[in-house]
C-alpha positions in Angstrom: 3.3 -4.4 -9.1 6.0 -5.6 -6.3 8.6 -2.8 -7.5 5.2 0.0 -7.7 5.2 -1.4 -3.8 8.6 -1.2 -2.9 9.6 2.2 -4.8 6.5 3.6 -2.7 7.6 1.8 0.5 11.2 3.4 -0.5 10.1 6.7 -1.4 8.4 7.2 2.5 11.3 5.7 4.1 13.3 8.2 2.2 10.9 11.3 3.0 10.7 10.3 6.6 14.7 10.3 7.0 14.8 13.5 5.3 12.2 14.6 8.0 13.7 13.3 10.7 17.4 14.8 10.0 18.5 17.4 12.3 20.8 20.0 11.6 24.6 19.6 12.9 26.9 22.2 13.6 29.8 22.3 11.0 33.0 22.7 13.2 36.0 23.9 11.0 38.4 21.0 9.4 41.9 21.9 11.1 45.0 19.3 9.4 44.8 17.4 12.7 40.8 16.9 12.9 38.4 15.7 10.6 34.8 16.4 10.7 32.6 13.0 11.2 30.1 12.1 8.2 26.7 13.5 9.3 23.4 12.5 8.3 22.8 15.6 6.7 25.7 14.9 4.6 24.8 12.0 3.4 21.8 13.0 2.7 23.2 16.2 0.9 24.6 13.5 -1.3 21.6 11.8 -2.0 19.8 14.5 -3.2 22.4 15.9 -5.2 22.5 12.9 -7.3 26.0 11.6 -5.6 24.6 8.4 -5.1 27.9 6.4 -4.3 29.4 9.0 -1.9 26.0 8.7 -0.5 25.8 5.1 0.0 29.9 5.3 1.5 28.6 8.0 4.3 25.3 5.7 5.2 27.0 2.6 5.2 29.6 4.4 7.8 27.0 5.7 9.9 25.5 2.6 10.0 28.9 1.1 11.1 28.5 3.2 13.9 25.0 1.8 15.1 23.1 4.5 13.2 19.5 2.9 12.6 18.4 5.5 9.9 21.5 5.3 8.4 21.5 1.3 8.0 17.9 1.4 6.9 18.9 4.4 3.9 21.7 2.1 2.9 19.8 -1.2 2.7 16.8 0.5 0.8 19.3 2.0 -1.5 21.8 -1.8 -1.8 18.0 -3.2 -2.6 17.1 -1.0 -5.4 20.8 -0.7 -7.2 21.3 -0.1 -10.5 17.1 0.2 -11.4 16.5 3.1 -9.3 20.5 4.7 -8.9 22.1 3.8 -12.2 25.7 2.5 -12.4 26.6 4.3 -8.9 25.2 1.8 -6.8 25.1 -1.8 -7.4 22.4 -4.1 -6.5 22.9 -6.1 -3.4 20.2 -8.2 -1.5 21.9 -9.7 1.1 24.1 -7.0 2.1 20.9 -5.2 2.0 19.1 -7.7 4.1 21.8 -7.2 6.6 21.6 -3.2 6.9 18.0 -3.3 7.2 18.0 -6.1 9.3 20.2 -3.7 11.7 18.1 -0.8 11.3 14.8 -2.8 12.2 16.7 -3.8 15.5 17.1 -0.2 15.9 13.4 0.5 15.9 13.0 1.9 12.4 9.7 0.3 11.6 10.3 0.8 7.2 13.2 -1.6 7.5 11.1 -4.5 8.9 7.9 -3.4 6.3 10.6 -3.7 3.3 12.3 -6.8 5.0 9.1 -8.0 4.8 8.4 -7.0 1.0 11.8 -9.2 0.2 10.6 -12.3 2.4 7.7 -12.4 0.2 9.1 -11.4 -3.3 12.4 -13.9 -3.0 
């Protein structure tokens, strides 16, 4: 019953990222310049079944204060191995700490699943 509630809690986190994502302009790679990891990309990722390269470009866009990103990454540290297989390993604290970041941030599913763990540890 708890996972039922946290894969559904997951799943509408997801589907309101993926809502929420706005298109970026691709600007050309040049040897000097690198293009900065997008949401978009990371998301790309995700739903290409890249799990891990997905997870990398969250976590770095969370680095850099990005709420939606931290709350992605946490959901997907919290789930691991159950819902991603062997790309992403389970971690509850580091989880804890992402979505902990993105609730600060004003992303309202990382304090509902913060909450879920609180009552399920």
């Amino acid at each position: 019953m708890r996972r039922r509630i946290l894969f559904a809690a997951a799943l509408a986190a997801t589907t309101a990222a993926t809502r929420a994502a706005k298109k970026q302009p691709v600007t050309a790679d040049t040897s000097s310049t690198r293009r900065q990891p997008t949401l978009a990309d990371a998301q790309q990722a995700y739903y290409s079944g890249q799990f891990g390269r997905s997870l990398q470009l969250y976590e770095a866009l969370a680095a850099q204060n990005n709420a939606e990103a931290a709350e992605c990454a946490g959901f997907m540290l919290l789930m691991g191995e159950s819902m991603y297989g062997p790309q992403v390993h389970r971690d509850v604290e580091r989880a804890k700490e992402l979505l902990v970041e993105a609730a600060r941030g004003g992303r309202s599913a990382a304090g509902f699943l913060l909450n879920m763990i609180e009552r399920t540890d």
